[in-house]
Backbone as XML, in Angstrom:
<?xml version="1.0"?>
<chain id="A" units="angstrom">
  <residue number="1" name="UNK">
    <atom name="N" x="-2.816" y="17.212" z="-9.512"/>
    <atom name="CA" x="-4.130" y="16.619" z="-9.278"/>
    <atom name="C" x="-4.023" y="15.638" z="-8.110"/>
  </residue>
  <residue number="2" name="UNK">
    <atom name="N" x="-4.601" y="15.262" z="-7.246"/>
    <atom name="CA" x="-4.921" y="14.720" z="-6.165"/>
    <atom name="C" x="-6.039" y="13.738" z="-6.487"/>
  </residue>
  <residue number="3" name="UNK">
    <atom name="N" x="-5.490" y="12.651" z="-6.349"/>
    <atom name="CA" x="-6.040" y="11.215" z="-6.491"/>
    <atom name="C" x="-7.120" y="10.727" z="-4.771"/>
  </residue>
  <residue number="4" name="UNK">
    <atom name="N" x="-8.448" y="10.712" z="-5.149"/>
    <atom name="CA" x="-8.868" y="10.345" z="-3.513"/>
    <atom name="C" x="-8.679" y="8.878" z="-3.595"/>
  </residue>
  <residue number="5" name="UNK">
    <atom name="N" x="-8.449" y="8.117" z="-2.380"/>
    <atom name="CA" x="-8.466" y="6.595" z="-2.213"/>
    <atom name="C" x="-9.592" y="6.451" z="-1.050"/>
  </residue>
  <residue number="6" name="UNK">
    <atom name="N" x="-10.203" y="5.271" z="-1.539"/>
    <atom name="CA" x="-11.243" y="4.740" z="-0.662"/>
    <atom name="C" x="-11.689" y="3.050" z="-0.676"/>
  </residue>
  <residue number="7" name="UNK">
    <atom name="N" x="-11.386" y="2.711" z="0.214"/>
    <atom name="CA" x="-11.773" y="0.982" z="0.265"/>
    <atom name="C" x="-12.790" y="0.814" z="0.168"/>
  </residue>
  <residue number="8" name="UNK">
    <atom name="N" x="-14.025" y="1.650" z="-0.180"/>
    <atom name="CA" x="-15.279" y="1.674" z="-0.130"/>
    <atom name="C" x="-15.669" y="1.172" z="-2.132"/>
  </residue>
  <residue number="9" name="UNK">
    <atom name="N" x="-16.890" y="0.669" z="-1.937"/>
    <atom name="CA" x="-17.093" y="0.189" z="-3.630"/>
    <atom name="C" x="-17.592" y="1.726" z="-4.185"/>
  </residue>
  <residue number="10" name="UNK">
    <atom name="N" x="-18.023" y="2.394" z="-3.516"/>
    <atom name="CA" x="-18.535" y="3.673" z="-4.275"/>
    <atom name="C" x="-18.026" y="4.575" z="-3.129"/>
  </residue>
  <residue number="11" name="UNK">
    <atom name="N" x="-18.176" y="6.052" z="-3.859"/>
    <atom name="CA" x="-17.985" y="7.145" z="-3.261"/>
    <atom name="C" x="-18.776" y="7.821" z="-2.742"/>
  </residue>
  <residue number="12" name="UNK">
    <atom name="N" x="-19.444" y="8.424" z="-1.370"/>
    <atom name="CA" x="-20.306" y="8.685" z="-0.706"/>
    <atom name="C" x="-20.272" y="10.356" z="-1.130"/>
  </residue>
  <residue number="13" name="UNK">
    <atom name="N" x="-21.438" y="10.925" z="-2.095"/>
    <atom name="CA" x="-21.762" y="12.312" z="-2.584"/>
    <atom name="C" x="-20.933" y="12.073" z="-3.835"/>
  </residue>
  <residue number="14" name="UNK">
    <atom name="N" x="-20.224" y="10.853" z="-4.549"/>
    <atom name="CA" x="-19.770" y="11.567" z="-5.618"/>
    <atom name="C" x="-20.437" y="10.325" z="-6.448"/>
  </residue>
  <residue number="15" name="UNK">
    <atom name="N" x="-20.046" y="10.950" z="-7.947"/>
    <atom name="CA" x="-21.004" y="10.260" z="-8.836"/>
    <atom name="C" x="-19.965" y="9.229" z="-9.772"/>
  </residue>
  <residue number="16" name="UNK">
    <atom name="N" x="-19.913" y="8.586" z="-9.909"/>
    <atom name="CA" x="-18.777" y="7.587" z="-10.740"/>
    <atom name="C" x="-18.718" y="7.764" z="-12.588"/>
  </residue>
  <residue number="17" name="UNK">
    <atom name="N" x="-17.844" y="8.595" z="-13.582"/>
    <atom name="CA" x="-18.408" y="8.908" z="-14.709"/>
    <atom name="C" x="-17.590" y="7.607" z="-15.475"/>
  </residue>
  <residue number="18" name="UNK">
    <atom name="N" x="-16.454" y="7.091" z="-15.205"/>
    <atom name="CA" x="-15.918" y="6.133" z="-15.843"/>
    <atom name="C" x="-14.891" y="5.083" z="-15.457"/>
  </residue>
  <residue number="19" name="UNK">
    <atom name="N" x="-15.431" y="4.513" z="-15.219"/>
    <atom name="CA" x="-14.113" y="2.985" z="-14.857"/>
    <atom name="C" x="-12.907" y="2.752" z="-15.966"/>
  </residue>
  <residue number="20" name="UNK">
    <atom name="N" x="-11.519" y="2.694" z="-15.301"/>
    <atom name="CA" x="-10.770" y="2.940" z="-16.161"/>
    <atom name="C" x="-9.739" y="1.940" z="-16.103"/>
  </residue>
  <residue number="21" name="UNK">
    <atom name="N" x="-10.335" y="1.105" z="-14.905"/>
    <atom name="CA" x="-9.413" y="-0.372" z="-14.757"/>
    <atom name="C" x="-8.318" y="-0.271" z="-13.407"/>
  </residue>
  <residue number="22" name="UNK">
    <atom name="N" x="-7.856" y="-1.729" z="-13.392"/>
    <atom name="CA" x="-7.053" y="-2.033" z="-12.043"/>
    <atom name="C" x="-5.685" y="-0.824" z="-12.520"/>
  </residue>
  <residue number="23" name="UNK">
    <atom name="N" x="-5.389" y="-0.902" z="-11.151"/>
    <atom name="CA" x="-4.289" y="0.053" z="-10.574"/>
    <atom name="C" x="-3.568" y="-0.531" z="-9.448"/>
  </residue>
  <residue number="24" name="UNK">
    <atom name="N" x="-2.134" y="-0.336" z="-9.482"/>
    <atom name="CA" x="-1.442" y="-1.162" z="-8.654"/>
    <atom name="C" x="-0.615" y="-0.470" z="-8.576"/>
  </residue>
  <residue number="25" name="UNK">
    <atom name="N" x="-0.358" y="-0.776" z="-7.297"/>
    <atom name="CA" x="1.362" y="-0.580" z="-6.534"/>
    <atom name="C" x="1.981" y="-1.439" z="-5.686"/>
  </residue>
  <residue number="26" name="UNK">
    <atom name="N" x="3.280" y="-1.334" z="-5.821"/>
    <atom name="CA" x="4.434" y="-2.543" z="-4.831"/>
    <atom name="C" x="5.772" y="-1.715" z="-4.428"/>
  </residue>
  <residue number="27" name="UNK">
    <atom name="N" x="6.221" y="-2.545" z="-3.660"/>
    <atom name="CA" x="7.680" y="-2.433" z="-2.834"/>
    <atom name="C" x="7.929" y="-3.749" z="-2.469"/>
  </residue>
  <residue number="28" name="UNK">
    <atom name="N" x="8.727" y="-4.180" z="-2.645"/>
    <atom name="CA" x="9.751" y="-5.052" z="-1.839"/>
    <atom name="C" x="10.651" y="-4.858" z="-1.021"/>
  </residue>
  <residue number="29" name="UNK">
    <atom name="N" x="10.849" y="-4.866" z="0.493"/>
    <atom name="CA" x="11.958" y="-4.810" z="1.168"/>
    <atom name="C" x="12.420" y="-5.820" z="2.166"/>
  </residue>
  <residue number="30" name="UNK">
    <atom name="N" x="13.079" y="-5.587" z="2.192"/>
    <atom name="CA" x="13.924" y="-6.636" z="3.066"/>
    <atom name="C" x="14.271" y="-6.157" z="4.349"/>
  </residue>
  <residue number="31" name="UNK">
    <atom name="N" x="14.536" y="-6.837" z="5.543"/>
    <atom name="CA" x="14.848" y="-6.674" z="7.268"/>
    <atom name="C" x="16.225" y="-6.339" z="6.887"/>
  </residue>
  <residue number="32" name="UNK">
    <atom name="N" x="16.338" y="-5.251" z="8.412"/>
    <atom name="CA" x="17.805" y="-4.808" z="8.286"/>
    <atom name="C" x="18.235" y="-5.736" z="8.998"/>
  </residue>
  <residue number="33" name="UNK">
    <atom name="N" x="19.578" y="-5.990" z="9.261"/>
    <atom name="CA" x="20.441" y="-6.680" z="10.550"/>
    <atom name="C" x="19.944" y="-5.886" z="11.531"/>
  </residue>
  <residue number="34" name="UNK">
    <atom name="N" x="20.256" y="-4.653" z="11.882"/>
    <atom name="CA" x="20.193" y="-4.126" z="13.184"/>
    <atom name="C" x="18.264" y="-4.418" z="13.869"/>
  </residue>
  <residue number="35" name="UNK">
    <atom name="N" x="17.540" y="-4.283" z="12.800"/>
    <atom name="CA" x="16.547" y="-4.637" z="13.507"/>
    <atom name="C" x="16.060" y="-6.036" z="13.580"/>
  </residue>
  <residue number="36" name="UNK">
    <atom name="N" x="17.248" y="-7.009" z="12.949"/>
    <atom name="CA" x="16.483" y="-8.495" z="13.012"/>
    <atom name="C" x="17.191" y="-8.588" z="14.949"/>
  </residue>
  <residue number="37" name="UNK">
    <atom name="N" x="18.099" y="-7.626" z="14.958"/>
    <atom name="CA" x="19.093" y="-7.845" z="16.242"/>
    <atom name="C" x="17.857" y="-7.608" z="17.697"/>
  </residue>
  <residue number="38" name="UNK">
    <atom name="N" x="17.594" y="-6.231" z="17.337"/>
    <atom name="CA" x="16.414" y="-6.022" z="18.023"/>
    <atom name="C" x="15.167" y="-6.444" z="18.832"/>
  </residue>
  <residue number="39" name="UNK">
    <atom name="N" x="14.382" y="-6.958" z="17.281"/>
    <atom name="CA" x="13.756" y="-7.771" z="17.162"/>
    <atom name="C" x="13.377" y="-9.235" z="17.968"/>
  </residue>
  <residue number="40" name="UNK">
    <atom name="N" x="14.999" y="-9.827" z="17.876"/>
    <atom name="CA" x="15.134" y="-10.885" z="18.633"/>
    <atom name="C" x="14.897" y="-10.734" z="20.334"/>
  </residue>
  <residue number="41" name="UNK">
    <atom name="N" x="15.455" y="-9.328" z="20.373"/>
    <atom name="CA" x="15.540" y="-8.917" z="22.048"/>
    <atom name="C" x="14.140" y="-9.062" z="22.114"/>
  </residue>
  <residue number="42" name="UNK">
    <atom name="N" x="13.445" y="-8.303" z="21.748"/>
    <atom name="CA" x="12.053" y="-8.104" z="21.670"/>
    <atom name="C" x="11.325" y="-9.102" z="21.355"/>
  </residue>
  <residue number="43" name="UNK">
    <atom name="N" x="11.197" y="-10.120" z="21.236"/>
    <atom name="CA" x="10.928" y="-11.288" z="20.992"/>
    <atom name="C" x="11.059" y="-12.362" z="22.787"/>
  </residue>
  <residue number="44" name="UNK">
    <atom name="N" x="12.316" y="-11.939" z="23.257"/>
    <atom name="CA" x="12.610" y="-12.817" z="24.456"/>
    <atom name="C" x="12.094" y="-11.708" z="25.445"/>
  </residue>
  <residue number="45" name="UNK">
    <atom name="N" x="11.916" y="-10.474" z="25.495"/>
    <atom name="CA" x="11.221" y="-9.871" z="26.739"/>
    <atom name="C" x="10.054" y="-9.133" z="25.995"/>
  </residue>
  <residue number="46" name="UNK">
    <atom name="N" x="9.345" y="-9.154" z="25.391"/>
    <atom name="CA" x="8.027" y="-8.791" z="24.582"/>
    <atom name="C" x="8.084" y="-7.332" z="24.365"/>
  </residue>
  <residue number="47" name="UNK">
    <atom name="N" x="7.264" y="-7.138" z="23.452"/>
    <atom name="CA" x="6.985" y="-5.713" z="22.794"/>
    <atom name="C" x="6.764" y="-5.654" z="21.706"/>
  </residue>
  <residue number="48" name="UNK">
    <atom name="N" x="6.481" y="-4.191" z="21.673"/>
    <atom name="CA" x="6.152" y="-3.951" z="19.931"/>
    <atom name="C" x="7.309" y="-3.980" z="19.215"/>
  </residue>
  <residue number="49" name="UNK">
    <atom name="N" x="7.424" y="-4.360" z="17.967"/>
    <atom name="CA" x="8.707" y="-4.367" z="17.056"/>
    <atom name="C" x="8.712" y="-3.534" z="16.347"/>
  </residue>
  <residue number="50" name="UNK">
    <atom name="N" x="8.901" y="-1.812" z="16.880"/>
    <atom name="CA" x="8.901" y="-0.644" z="16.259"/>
    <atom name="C" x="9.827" y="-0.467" z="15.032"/>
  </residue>
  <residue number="51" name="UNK">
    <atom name="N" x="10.624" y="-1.077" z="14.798"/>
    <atom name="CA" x="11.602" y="-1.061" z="13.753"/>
    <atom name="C" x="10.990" y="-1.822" z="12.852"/>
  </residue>
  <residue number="52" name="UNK">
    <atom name="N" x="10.456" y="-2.583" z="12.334"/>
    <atom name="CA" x="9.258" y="-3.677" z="11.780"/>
    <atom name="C" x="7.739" y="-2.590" z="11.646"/>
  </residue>
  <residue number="53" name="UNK">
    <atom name="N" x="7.160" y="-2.195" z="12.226"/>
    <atom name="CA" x="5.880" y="-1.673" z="12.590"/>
    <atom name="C" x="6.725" y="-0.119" z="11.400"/>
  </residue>
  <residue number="54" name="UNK">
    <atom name="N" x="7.519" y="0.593" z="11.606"/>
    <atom name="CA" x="8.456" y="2.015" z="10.412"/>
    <atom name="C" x="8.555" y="1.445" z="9.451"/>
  </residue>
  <residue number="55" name="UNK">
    <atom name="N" x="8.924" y="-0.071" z="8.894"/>
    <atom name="CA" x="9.547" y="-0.096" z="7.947"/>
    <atom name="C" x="8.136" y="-0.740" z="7.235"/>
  </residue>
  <residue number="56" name="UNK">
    <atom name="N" x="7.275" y="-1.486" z="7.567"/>
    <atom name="CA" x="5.871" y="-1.674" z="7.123"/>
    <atom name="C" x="5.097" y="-0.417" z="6.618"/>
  </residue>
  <residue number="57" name="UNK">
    <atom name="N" x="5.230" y="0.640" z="7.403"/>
    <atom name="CA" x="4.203" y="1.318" z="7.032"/>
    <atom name="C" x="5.140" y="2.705" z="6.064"/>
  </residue>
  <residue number="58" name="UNK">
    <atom name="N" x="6.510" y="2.363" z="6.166"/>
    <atom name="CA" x="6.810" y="3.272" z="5.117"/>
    <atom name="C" x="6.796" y="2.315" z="3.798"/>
  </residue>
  <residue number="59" name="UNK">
    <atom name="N" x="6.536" y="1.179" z="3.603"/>
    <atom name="CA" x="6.436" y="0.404" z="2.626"/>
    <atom name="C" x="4.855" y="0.254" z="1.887"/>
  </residue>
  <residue number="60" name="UNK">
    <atom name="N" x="3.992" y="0.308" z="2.780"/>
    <atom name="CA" x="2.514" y="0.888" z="2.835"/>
    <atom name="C" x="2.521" y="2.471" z="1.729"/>
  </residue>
  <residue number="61" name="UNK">
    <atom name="N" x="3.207" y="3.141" z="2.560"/>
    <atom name="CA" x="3.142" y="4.500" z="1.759"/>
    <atom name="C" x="3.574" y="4.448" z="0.553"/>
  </residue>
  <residue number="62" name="UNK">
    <atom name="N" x="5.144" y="4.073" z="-0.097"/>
    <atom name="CA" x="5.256" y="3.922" z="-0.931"/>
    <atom name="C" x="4.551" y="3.081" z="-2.275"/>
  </residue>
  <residue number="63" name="UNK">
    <atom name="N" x="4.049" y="2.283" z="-1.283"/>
    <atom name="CA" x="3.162" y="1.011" z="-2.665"/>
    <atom name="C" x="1.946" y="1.913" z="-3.012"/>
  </residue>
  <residue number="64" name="UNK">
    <atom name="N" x="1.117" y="2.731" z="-2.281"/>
    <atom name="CA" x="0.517" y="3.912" z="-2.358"/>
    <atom name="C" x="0.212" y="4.686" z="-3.503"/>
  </residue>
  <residue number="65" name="UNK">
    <atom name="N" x="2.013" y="5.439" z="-2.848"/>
    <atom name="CA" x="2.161" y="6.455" z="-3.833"/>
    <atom name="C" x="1.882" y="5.796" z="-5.364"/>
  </residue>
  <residue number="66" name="UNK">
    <atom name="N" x="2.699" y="4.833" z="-5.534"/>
    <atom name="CA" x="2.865" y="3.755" z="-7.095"/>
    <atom name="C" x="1.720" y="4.186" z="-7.577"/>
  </residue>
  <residue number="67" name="UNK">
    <atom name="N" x="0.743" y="3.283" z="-6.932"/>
    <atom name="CA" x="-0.661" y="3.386" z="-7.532"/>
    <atom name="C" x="-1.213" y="4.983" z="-7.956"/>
  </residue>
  <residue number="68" name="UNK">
    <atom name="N" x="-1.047" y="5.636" z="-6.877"/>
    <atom name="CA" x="-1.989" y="6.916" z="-7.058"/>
    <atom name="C" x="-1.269" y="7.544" z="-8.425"/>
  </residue>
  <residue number="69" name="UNK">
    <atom name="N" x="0.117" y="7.430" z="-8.650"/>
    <atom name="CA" x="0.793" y="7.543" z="-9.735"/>
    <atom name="C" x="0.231" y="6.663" z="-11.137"/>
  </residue>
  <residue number="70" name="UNK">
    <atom name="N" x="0.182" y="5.770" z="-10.759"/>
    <atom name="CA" x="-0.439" y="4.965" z="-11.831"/>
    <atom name="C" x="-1.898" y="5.736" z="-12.281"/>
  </residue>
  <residue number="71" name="UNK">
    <atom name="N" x="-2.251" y="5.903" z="-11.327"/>
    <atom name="CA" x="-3.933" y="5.863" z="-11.163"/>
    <atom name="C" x="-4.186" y="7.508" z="-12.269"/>
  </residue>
  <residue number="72" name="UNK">
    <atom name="N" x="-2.830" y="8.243" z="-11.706"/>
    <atom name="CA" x="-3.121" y="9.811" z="-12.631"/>
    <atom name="C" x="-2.765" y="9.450" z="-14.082"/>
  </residue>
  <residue number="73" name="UNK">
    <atom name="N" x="-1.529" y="8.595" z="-14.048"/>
    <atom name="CA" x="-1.129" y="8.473" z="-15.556"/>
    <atom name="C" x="-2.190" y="7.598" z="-16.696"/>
  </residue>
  <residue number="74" name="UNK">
    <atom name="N" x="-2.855" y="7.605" z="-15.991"/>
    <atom name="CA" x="-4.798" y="7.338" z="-17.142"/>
    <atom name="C" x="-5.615" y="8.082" z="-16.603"/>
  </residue>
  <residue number="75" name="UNK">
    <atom name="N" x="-5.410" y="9.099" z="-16.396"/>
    <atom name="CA" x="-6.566" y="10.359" z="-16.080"/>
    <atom name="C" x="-7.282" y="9.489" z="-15.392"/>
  </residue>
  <residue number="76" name="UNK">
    <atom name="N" x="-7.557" y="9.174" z="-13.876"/>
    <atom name="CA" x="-8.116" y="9.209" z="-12.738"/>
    <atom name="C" x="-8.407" y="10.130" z="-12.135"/>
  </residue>
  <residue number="77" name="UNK">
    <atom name="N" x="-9.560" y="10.232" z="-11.022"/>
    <atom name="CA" x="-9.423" y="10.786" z="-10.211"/>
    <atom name="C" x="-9.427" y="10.887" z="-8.686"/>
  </residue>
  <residue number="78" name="UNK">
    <atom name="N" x="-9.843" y="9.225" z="-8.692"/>
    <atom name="CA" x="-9.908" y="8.114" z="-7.566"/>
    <atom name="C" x="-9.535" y="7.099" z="-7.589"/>
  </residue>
  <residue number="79" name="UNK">
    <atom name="N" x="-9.476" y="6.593" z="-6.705"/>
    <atom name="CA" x="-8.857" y="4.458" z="-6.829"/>
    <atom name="C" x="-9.763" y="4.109" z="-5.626"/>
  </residue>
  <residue number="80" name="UNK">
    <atom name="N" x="-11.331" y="3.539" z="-6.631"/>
    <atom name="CA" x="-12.272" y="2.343" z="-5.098"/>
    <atom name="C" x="-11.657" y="1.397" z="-5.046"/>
  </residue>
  <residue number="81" name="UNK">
    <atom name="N" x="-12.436" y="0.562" z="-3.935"/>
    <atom name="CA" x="-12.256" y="-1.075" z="-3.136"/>
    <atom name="C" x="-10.696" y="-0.883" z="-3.186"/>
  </residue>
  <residue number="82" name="UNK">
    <atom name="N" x="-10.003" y="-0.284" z="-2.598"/>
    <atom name="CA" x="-8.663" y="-0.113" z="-2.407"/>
    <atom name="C" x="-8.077" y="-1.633" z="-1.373"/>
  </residue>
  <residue number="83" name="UNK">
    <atom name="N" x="-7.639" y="-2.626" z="-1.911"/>
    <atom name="CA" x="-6.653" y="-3.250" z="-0.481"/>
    <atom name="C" x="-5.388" y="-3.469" z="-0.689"/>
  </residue>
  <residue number="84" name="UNK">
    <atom name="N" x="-5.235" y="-4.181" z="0.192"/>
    <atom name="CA" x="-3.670" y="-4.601" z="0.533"/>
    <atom name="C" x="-3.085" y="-5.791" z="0.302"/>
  </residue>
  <residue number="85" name="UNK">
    <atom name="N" x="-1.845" y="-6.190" z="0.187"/>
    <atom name="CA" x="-1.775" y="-8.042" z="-0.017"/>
    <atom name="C" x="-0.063" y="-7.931" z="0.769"/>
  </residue>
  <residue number="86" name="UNK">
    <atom name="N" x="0.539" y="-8.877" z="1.132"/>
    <atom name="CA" x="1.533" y="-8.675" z="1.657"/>
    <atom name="C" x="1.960" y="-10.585" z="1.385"/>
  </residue>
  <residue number="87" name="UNK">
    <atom name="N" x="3.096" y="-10.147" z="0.908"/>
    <atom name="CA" x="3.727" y="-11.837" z="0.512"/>
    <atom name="C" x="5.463" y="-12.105" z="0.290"/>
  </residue>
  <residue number="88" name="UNK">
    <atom name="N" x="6.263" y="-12.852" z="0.788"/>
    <atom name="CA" x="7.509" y="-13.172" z="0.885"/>
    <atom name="C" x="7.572" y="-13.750" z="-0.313"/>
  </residue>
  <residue number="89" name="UNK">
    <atom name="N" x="8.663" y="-12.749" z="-0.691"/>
    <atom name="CA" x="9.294" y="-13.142" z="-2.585"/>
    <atom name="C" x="10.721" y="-13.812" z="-1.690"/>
  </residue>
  <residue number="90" name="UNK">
    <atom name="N" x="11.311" y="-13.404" z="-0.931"/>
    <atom name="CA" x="12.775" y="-14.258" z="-0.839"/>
    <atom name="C" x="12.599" y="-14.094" z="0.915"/>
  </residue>
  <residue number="91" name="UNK">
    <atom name="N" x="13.929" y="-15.214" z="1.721"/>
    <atom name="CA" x="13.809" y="-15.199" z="2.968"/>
    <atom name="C" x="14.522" y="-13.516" z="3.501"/>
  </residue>
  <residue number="92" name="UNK">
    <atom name="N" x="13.340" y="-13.434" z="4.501"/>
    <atom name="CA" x="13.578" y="-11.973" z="4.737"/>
    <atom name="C" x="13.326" y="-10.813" z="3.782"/>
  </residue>
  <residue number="93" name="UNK">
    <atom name="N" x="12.721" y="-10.786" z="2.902"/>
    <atom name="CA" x="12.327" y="-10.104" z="1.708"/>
    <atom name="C" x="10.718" y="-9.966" z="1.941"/>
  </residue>
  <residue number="94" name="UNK">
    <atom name="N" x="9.848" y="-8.761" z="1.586"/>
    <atom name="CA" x="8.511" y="-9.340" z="1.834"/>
    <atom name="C" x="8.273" y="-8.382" z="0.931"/>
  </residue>
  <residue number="95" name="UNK">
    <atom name="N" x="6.891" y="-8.187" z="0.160"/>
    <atom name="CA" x="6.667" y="-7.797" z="-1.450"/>
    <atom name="C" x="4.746" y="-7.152" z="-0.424"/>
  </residue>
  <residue number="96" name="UNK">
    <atom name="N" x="4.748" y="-5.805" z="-0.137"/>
    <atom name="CA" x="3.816" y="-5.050" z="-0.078"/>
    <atom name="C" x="2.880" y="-4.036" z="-1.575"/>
  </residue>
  <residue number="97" name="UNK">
    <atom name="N" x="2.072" y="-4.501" z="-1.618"/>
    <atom name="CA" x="1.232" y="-4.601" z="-3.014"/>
    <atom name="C" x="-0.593" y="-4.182" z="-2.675"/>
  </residue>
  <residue number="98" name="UNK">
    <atom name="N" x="-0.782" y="-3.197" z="-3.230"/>
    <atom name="CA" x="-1.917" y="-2.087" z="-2.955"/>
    <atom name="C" x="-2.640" y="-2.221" z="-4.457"/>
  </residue>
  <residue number="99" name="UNK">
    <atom name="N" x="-3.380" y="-2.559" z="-4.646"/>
    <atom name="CA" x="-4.577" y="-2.609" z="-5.589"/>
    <atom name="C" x="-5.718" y="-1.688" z="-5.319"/>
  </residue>
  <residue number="100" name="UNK">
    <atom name="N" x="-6.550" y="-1.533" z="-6.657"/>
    <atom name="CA" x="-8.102" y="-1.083" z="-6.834"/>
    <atom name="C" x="-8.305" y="-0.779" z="-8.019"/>
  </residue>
  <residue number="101" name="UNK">
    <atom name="N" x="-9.326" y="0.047" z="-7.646"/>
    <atom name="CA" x="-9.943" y="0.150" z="-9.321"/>
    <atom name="C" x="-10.184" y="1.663" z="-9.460"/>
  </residue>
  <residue number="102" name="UNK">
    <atom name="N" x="-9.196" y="1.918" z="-11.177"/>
    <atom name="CA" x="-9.271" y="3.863" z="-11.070"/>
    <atom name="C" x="-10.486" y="3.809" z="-11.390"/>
  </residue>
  <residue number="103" name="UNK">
    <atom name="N" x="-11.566" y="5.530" z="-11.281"/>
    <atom name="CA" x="-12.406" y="5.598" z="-11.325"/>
    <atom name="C" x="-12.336" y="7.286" z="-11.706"/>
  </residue>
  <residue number="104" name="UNK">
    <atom name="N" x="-12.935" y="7.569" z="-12.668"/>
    <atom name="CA" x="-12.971" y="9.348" z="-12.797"/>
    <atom name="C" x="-14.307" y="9.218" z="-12.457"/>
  </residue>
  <residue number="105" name="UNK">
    <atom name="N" x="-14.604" y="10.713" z="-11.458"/>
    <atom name="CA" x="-15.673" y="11.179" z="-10.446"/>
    <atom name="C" x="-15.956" y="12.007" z="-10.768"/>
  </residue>
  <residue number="106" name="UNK">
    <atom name="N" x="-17.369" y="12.741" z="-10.352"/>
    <atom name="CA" x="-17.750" y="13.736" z="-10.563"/>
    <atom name="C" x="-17.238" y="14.810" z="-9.270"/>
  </residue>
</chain>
């Protein structure tokens, strides 16, 4: 089954049959050495911090997946007002965390 996600409060053509409560997902990861090494370069002659920018958004995906997992294991079939929160549990550690609300659809 395939979970839709939408940051939106409702679903545009679909009909909402039951609210089934918050849904969440997380990751925690931490900076490698080689890219805090990087980083630093990139820092003294500018740029994007592509090693930072991969490891964000594979951390994005995974906190994701959590949820949409969560979201099936109570018969969902969507997750609205979907966001994001991003917060440092330890130095160099940062805790990526995806919320909403399941919703079975028509």
């Amino acid at each position: 089954m395939s979970v839709l996600i939408s940051n939106l409060e409702l679903l545009p053509d679909r009909k909402i049959i039951k609210q089934l409560g918050l849904v969440q997902g997380s990751t925690v990861r931490s900076k490698h050495v080689g890219r805090d090494i990087m980083a630093g370069l990139k820092n003294v002659f500018g740029g994007e911090l592509k090693g930072y920018t991969e490891l964000l958004e594979d951390s994005r995906a995974e906190a994701l997946r959590r949820m949409q997992a969560q979201a099936e294991a109570i018969g969902a079939n969507a997750v609205i007002n979907v966001r994001f929160s991003t917060s440092s549990v330890a130095q160099g550690a940062s805790e990526i965390f995806v919320y909403g609300t399941a919703v079975l659809v028509e």
